[in-house]
VMD Tcl script that draws the C-alpha trace (Angstrom):
set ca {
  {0.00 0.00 0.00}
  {1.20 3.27 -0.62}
  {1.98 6.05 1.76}
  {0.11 8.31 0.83}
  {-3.27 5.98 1.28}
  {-1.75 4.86 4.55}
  {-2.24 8.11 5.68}
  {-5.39 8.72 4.25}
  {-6.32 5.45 5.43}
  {-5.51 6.50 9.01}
  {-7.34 10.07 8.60}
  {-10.73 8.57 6.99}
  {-11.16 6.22 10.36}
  {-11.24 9.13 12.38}
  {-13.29 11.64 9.89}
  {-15.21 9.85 6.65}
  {-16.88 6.70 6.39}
  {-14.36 4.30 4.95}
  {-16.10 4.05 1.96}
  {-15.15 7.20 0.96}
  {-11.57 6.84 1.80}
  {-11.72 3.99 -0.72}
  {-13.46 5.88 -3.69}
  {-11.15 8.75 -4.03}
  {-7.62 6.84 -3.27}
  {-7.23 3.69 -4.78}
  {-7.24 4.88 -8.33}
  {-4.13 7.86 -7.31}
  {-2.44 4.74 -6.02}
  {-2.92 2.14 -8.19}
  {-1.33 4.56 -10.62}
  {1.26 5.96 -8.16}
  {4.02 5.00 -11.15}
  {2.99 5.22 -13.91}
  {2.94 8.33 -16.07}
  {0.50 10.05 -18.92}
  {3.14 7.97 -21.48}
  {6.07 6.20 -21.68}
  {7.60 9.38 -24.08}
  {10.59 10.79 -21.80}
  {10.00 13.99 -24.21}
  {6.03 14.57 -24.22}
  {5.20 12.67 -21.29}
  {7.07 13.35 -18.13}
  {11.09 13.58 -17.09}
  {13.46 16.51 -17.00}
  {13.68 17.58 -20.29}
  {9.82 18.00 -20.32}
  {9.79 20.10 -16.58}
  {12.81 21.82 -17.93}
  {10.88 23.39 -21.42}
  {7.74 23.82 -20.26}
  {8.90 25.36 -16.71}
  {10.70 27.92 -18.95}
  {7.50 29.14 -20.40}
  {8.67 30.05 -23.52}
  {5.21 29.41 -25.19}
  {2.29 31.31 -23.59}
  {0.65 27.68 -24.25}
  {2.26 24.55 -22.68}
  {0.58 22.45 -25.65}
  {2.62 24.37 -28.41}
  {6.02 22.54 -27.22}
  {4.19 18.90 -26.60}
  {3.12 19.28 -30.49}
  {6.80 19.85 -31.91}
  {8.25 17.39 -34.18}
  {11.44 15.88 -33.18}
  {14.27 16.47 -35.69}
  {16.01 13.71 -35.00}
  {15.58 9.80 -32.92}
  {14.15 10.66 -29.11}
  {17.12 8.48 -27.87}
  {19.24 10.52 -29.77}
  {17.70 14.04 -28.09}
  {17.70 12.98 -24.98}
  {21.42 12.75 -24.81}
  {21.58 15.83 -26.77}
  {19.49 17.49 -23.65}
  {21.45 15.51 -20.81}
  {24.64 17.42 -22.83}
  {22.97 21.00 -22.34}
  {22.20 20.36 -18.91}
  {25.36 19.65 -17.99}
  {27.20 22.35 -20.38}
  {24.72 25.01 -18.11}
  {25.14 23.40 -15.08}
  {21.57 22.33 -14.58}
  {20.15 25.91 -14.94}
  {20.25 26.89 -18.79}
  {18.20 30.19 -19.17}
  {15.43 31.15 -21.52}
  {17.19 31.99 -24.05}
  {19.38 28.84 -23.89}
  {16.35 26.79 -24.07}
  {14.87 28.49 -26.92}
  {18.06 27.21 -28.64}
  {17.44 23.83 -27.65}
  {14.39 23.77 -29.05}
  {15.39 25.41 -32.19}
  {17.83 22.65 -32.85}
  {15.57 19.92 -31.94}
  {12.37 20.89 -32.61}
  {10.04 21.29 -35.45}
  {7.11 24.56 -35.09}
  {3.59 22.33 -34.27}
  {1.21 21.49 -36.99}
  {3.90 19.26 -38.94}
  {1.88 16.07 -38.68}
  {-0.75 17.45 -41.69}
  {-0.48 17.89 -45.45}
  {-3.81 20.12 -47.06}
  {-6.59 17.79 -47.66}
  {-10.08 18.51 -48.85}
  {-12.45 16.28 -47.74}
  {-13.67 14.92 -51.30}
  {-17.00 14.07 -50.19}
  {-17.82 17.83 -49.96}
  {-20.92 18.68 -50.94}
  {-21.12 22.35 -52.18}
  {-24.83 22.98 -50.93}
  {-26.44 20.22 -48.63}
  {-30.42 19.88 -48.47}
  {-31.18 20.89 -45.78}
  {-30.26 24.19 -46.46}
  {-33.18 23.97 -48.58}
  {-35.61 24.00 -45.72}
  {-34.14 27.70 -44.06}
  {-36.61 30.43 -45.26}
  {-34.73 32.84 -43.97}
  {-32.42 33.66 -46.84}
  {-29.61 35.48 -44.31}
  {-29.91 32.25 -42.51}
  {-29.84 30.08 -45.51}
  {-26.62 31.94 -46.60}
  {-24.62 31.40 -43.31}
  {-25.64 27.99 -43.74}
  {-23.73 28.18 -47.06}
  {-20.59 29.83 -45.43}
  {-20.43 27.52 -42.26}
  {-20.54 24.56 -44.45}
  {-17.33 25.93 -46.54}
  {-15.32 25.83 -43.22}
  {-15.50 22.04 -43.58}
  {-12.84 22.47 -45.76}
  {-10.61 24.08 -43.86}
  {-10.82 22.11 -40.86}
  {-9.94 18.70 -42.19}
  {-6.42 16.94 -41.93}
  {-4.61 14.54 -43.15}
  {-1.71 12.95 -41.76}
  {1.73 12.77 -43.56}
  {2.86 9.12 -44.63}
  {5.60 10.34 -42.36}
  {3.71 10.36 -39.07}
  {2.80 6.41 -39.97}
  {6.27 5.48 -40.23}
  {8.11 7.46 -37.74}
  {5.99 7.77 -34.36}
  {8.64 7.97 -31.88}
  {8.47 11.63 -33.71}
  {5.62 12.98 -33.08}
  {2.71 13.12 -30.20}
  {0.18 12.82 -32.59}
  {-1.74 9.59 -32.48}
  {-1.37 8.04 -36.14}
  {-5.26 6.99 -37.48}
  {-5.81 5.26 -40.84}
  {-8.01 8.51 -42.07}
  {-8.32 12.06 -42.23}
  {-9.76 13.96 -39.79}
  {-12.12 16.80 -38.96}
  {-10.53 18.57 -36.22}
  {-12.20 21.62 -33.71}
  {-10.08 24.23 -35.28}
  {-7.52 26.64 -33.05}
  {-5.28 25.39 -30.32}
  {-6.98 21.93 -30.58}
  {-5.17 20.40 -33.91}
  {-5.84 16.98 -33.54}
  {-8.93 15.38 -32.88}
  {-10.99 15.09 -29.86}
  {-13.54 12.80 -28.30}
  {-16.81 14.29 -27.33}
  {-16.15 17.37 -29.65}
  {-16.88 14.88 -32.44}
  {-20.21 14.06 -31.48}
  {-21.58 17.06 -32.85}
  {-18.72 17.34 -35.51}
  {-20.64 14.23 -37.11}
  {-24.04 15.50 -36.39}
  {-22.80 18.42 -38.65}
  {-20.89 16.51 -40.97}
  {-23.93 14.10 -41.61}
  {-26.01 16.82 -42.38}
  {-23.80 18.50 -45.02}
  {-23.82 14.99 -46.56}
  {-20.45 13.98 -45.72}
  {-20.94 10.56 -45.31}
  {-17.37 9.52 -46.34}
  {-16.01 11.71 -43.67}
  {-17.74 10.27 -40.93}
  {-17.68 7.15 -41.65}
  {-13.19 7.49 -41.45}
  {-13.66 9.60 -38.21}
  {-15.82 6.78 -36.86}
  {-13.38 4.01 -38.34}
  {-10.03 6.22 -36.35}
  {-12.50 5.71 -33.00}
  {-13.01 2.20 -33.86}
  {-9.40 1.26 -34.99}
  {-7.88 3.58 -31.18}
  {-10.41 1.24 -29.39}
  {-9.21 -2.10 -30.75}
  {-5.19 -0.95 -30.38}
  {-5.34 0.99 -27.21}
  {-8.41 -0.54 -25.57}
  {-10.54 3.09 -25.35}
  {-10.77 6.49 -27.00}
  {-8.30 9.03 -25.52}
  {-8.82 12.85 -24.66}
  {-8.09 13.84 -28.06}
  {-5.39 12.12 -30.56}
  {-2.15 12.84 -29.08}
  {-0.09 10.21 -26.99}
  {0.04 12.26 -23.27}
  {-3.74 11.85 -23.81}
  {-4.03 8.61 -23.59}
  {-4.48 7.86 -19.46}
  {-7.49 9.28 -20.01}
  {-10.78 9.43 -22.18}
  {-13.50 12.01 -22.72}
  {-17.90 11.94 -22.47}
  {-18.23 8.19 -24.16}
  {-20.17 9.28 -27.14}
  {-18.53 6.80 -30.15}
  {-21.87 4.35 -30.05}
  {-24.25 7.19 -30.32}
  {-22.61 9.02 -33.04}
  {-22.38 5.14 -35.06}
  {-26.04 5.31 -34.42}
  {-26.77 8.70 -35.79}
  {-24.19 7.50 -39.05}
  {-26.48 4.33 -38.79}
  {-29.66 6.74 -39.02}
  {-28.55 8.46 -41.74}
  {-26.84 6.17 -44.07}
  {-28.65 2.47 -42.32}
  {-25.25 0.63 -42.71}
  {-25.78 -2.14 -41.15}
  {-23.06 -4.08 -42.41}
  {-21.24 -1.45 -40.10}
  {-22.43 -1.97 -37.58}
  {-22.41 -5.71 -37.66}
  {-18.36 -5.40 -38.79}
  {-18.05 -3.18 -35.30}
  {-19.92 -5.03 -32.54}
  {-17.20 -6.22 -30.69}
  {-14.85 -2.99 -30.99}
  {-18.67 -0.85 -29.94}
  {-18.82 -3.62 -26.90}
  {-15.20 -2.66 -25.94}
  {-15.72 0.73 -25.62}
  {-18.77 0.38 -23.01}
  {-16.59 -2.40 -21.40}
  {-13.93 0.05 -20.42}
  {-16.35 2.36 -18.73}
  {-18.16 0.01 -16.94}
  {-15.18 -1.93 -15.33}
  {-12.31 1.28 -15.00}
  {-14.95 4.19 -14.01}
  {-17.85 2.95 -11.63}
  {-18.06 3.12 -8.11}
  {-20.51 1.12 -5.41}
  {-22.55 3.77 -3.77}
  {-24.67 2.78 -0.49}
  {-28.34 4.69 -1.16}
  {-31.31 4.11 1.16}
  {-29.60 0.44 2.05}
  {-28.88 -0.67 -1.66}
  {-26.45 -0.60 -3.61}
  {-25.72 0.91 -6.75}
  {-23.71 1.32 -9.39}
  {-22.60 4.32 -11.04}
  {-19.61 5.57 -13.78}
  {-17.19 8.89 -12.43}
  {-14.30 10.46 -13.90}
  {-10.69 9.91 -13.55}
  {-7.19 9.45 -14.36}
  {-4.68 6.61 -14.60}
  {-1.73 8.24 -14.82}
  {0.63 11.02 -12.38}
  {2.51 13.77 -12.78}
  {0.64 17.19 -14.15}
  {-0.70 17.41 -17.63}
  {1.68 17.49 -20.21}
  {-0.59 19.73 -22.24}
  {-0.97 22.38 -19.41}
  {2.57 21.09 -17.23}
  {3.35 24.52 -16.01}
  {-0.35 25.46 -15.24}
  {-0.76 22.24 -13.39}
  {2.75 22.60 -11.38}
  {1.60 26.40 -10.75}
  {-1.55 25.29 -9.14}
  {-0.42 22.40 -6.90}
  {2.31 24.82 -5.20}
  {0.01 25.21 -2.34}
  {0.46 21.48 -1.66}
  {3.53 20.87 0.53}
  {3.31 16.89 0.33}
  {4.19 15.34 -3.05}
  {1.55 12.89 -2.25}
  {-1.51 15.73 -2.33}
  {0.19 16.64 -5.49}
  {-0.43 13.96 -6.95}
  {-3.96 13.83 -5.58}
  {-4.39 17.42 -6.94}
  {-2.85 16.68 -10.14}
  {-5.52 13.42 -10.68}
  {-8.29 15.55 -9.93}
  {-7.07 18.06 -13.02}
  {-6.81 15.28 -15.31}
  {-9.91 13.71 -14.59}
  {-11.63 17.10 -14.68}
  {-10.45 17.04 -18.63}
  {-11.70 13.95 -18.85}
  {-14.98 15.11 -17.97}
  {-14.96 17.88 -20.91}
  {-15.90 20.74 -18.16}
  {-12.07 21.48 -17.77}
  {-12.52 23.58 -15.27}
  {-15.59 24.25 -13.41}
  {-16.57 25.11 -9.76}
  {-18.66 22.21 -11.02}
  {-15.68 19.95 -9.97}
  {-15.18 21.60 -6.48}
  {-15.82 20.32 -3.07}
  {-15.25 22.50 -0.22}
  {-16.98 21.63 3.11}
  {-20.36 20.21 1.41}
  {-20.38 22.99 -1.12}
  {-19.12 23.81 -4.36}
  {-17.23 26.90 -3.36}
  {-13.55 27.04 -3.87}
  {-10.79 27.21 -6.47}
  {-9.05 24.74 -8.33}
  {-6.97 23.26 -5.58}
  {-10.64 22.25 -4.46}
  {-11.07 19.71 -7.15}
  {-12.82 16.52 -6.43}
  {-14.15 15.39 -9.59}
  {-13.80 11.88 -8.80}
  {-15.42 12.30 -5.89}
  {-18.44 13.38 -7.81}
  {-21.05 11.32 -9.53}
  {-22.09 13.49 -13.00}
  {-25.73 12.71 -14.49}
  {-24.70 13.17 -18.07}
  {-21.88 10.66 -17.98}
  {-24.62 8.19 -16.61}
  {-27.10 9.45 -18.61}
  {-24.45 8.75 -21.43}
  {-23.83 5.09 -20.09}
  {-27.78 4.36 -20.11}
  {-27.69 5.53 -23.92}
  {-24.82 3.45 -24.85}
  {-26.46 0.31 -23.76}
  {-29.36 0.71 -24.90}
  {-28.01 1.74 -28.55}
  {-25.80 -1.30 -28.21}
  {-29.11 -3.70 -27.15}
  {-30.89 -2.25 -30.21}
  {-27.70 -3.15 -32.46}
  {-28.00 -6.64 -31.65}
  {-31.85 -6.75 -31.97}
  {-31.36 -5.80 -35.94}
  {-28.42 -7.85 -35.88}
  {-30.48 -10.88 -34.53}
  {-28.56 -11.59 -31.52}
  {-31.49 -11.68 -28.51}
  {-29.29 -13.17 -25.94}
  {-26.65 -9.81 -26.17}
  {-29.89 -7.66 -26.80}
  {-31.30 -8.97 -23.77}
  {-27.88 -8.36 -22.38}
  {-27.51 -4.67 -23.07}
  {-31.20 -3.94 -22.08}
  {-30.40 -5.62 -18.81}
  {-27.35 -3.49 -17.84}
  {-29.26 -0.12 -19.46}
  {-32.20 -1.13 -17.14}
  {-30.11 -1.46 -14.03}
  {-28.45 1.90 -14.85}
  {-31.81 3.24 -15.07}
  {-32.61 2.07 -11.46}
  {-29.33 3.89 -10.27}
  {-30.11 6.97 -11.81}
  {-33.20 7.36 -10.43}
  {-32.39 6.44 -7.36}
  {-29.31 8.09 -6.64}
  {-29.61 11.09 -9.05}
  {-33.30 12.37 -9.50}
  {-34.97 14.32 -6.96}
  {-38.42 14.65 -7.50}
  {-38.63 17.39 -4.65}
  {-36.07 19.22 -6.74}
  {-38.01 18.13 -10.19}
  {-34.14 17.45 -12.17}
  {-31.66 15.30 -11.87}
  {-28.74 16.42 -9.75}
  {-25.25 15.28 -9.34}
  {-24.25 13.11 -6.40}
  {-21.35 13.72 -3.78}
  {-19.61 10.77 -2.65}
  {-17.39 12.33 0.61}
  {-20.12 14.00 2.05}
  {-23.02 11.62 0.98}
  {-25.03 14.52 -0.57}
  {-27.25 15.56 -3.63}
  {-25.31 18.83 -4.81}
  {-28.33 21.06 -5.69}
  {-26.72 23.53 -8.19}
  {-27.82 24.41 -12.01}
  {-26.05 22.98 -14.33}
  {-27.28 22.63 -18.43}
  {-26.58 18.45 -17.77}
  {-28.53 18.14 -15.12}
  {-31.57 17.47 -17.51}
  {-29.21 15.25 -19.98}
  {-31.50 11.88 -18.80}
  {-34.16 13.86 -20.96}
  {-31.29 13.92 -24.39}
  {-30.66 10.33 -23.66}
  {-34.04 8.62 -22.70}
  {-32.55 7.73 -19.44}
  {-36.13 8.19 -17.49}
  {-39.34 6.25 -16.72}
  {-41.15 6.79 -19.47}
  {-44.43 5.47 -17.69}
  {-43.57 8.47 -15.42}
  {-42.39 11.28 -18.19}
  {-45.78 13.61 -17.91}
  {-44.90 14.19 -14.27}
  {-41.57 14.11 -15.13}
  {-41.70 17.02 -17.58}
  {-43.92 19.14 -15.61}
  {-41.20 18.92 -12.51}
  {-38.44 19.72 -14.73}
  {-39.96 22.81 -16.85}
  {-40.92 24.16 -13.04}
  {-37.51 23.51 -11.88}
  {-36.13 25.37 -14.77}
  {-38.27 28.31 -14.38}
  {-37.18 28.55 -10.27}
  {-33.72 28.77 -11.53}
  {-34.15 31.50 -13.65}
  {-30.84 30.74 -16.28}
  {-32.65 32.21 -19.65}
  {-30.23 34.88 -20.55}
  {-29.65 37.01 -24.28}
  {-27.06 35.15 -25.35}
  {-27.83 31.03 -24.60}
  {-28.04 29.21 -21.18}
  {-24.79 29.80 -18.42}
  {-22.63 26.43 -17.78}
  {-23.36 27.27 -14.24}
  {-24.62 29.87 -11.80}
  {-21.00 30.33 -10.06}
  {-18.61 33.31 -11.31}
  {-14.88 31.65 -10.50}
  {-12.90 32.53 -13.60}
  {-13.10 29.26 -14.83}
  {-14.49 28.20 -18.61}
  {-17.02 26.40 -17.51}
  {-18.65 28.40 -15.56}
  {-20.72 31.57 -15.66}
  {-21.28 33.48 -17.90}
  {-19.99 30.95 -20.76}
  {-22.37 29.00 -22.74}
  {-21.36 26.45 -24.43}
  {-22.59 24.86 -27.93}
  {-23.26 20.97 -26.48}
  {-24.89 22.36 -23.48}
  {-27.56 24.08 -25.63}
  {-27.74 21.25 -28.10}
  {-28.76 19.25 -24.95}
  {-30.92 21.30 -23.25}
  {-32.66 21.49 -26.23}
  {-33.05 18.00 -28.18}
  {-34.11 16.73 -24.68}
  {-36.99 19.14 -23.92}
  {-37.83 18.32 -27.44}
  {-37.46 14.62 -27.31}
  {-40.52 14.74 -24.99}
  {-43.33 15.36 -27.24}
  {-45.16 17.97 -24.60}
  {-46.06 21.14 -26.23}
  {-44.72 23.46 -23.37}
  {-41.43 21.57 -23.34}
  {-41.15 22.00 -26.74}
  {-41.84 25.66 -26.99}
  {-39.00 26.42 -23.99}
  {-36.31 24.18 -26.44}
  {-37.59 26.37 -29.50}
  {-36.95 29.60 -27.42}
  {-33.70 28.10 -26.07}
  {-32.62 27.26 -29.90}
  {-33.75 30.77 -31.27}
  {-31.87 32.74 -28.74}
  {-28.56 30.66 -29.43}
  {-28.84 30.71 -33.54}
  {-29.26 34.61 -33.24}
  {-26.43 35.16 -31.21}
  {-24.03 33.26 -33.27}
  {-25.30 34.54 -36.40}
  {-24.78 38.13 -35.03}
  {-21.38 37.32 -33.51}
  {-19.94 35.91 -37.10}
  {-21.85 38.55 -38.94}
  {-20.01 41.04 -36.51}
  {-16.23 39.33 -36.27}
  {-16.18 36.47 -38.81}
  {-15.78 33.85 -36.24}
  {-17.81 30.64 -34.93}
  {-16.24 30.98 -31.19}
  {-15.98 27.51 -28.74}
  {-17.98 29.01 -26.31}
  {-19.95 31.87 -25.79}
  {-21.15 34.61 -23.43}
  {-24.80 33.81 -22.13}
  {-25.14 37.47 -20.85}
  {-25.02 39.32 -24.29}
  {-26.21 38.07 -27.86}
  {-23.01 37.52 -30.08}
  {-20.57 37.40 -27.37}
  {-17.75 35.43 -27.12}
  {-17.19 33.30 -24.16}
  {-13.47 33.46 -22.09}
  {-11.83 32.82 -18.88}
  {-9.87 29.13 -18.46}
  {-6.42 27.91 -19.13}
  {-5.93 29.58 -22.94}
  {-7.83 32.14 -24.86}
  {-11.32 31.45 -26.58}
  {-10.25 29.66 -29.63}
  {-12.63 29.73 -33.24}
  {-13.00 27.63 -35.91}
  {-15.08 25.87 -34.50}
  {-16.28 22.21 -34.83}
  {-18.66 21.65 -32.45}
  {-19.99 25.15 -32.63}
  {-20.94 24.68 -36.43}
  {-22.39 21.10 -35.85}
  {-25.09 22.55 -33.06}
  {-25.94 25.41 -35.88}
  {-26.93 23.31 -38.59}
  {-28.69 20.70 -36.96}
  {-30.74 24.01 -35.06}
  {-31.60 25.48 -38.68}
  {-31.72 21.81 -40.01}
  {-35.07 21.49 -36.94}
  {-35.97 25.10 -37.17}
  {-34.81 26.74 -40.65}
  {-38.58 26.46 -41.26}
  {-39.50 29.04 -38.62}
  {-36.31 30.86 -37.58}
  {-35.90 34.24 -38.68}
  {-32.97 36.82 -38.10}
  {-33.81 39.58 -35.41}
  {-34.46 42.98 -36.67}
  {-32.70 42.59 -40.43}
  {-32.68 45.67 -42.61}
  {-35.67 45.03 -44.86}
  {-32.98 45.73 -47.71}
  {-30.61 43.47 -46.78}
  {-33.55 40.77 -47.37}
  {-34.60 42.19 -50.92}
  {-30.83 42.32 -51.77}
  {-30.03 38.63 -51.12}
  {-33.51 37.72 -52.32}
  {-32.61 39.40 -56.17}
  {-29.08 39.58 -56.47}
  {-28.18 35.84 -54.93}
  {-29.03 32.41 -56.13}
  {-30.93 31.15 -53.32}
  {-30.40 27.67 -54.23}
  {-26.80 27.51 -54.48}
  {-23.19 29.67 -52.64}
  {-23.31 33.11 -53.10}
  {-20.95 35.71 -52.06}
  {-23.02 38.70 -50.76}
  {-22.20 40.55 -48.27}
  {-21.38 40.54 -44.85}
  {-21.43 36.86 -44.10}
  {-19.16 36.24 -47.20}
  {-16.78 38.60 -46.65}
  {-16.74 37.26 -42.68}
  {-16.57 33.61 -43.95}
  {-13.04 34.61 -46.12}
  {-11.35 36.71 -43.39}
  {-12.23 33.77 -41.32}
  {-10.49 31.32 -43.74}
  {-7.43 33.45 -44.22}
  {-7.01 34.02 -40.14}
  {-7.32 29.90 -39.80}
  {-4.77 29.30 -42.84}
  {-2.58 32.03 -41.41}
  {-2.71 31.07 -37.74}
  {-4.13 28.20 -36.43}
  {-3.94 24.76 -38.71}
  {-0.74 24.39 -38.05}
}
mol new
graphics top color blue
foreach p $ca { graphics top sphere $p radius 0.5 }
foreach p [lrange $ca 0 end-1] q [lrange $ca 1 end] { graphics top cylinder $p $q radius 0.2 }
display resetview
């Protein structure tokens, strides 16, 4: 046993159940030695600590997405040399020559590539009446093409030189900072990319998922190797079924059972936890991390933060709870903090693992059942009837552990103090996105939740707030952010009552207008967004707001894809209508105006600065 849960050990007799004790330790020790990868130059040692404590880049990623110039082996004796030629303390400008020598800029791994199932104007635009709509339809589906990558024949034959992840196909990647790709963001990537009738696309991005899954044994973070401890929202199976929906594959999905099993597997026997409710037992998925040692991606953010920690051992905890924070997606949110029964703190008050999320169980109900209705089509009744047993006894957890009907939502659980944690958050309705409810029950259900949404008050200009807490971080207030709408919405939607149905409309008209107005106004599709004012962008977090933007695109066309029929621009000039309406060809690209001339300074500023 290791010290540190000795200690711990010791502590939790006198002041938490032992339970607890056992829930948020074992994983930190069980991966007490081994690191985020085995790479002694993206992963962890001293040449790692000594360029990213330097802080030459204003970014820690930027150095862990250089291209070696030469054999690791080879530049790690190279390094051990410049250590010892400055006597362990080179300066900044020493180790700007280092890197200079050994180093390629980022963005190396990718030649241009076009995807070449591009379709130059998808049907659906067809149903937008709103011609200014219909047109920014027409410009967000051109970014396609410049957010698609294709790895160099290089990266396939010389890993050892590279952090990148090598998959057999190209990729479509968020767009900024984020060059690779990246779990959950892909979710809604595809839900774009299906609707702009890229069916070739997906069906590679969804064959790189599958082909990670059978080599590594689950999906990482994103594609790069100090990734790989840990995963992201388990979304693969639900974006095979929306390809499925779309395309009805089946032979597909009958080639990919086994590798769509695997995935599930990996959450259901590395992320769940026994939780004692009301004198039964339960079962339930958290976050977390299998690896120690900061981030590489964020090293000196990570070593920055945990200085307040004088044991190397509540490092370590501290540095687990970061990583598994970024597993969750919500990297960082007061969400994630624990601080005497209340979600007050900072980030050195991280307990994500100590935390039980309803989406990520939500997400687990979904994936069984998707995977039980797989091998119903497939024929297979004894894995159907598997898959609908293990979604029906995550269905009993949910409720039982996560829904409070007193409350009327779902609310996240907290294992060290034994407590609902009754603060807003967009997920906490996510059973209603994923069918994870009583469906005998969902009238009452409904009513509870639309009346629990109107007590917390969280309609605002410019989308609904991540949460209700200002800290600073990214995922919290005032940012809104393009899933969280997306699953606030299709949920209330998904119920078939009228009044639940008009809130999601309202919800979806609010967020379409304030995109449209902030790329009408800057030429950008932002990550995130600020809820408080229509068309602005979101900040706060680790790095600054980044654009491009995947995920952000993907939410806006299937919104006008549902609504094109009804939505309608705020207050256009009447002439701005009547322009578009005779000088543009409705039914194919145009270049009028404002949204054209945003959609090509948005091109150049991605060429110029951020693929790489």
């Amino acid at each position: 046993m290791c010290p540190f849960f000795q200690n711990v050990m010791a502590l939790g007799s006198k002041l938490f159940p032992l339970c607890y004790v056992l829930l948020a330790f074992t994983s930190l020790c069980l991966s007490e030695n081994r690191p985020p990868c085995s790479s002694l130059i993206y992963c962890h040692g001293p040449l790692l600590h000594t360029i990213q404590m330097a802080k030459i880049y204003e970014d820690s990623k930027t150095f862990v997405d250089m291209k070696l110039k030469r054999p690791a082996n080879e530049t790690l004796e190279i390094f051990e040399q410049f250590m010892i030629k400055h006597n362990n303390t080179p300066t900044n400008n020493d180790v700007k020559q280092f890197l200079s020598h050994n180093f390629e800029p980022a963005g190396q791994e990718f030649e241009d590539w076009v995807p070449n199932d591009w379709v130059e104007y998808p049907k659906y635009l067809d149903k937008i009446q709103d011609p200014l709509l219909r047109e920014w339809g027409v410009s967000l589906n051109l970014i396609w093409k410049e957010l698609g990558r294709k790895m160099k024949e290089e990266v396939k034959q010389n890993q050892d030189l590279y952090s990148i992840v090598w998959v057999p196909h190209p990729v479509i990647v968020p767009g900024g900072r984020f060059r690779e790709f990246y779990y959950w963001d892909s979710y809604w990537i595809v839900q774009g990319l299906l609707l702009s009738e890229m069916y070739e696309t997906v069906r590679g991005k969804l064959e790189n998922f599958l082909y990670i899954v059978d080599t590594y044994g689950h999906i990482p973070n994103g594609g790069r190797i100090y990734y790989m401890e840990r995963s992201q929202p388990p979304l693969m199976i639900p974006m095979i079924k929306n390809y499925f929906d779309f395309t009805n594959d089946i032979k597909f999905i009958a080639d990919n059972m086994r590798i769509m099993e695997k995935e599930l597997d990996y959450w259901l026997t590395k992320h769940t936890k026994t939780i004692l409710h009301d004198g039964k037992n339960y079962t339930l998925a958290v976050y977390g991390d299998f690896s120690k040692g900061p981030r590489p991606e964020s090293y000196s953010e990570d070593i920055d933060s945990a200085a307040i920690f004088k044991d190397q051992d509540m490092k370590e905890f501290h540095y687990s709870e970061l990583k598994a924070g970024a597993e969750s997606g919500w990297d960082f949110s007061s969400r994630w903090f624990i601080t005497n029964a209340t979600n007050k703190g900072n980030l050195t008050n991280l307990n994500t693992r100590s935390i039980v999320p309803v989406d990520l169980n939500a997400m687990i109900y979904w994936n069984a059942v998707l995977l039980a209705e797989f091998h119903e089509i497939l024929g297979n009744k004894d894995k159907a009837s598997n898959y609908t047993d293990i979604a029906e006894e995550w269905l009993e957890a949910v409720t039982a552990v996560l829904w409070h009907e007193e409350v009327g939502s779902w609310l996240d659980y907290d294992l060290i103090n034994s407590i609902k944690r009754d603060y807003f958050y967009p997920t906490n309705i996510s059973p209603l996105w994923t069918g994870c409810y009583k469906k005998e029950e969902k009238e009452k259900i409904v009513r509870l939740v639309l009346k629990y949404l109107q007590t917390v008050n969280v309609m605002y200009p410019g989308g609904i707030p991540t949460t209700k807490e200002h800290t600073g971080e990214q995922w919290d207030f005032p940012n809104a952010w393009p899933p969280l709408q997306h699953i606030m919405i299709v949920g209330l939607n998904s119920t078939g009552d009228e009044a639940a149905q008009r809130l999601a409309f309202e919800i979806a008209e609010k967020w379409t207008r304030s995109n449209y107005k902030s790329f009408n106004e800057t030429a950008t599709m932002y990550e995130k967004y600020d809820a408080t004012v229509s068309g602005g962008h979101g900040g706060g977090g680790e790095y600054e707001v980044q654009f491009g933007f995947g995920w952000t695109n993907g939410v806006i066309m299937d919104l006008l894809d549902r609504y094109g029929d009804v939505f309608r621009v705020e207050d256009a000039p009447p002439e701005e209508y009547q322009a578009i309406v005779q000088g543009a060809a409705i039914n194919a690209p145009s270049t009028y105006g404002q949204v054209a001339t945003a959609l090509l300074a948005l091109i150049v500023s991605l060429t110029a600065g951020y693929i790489g």
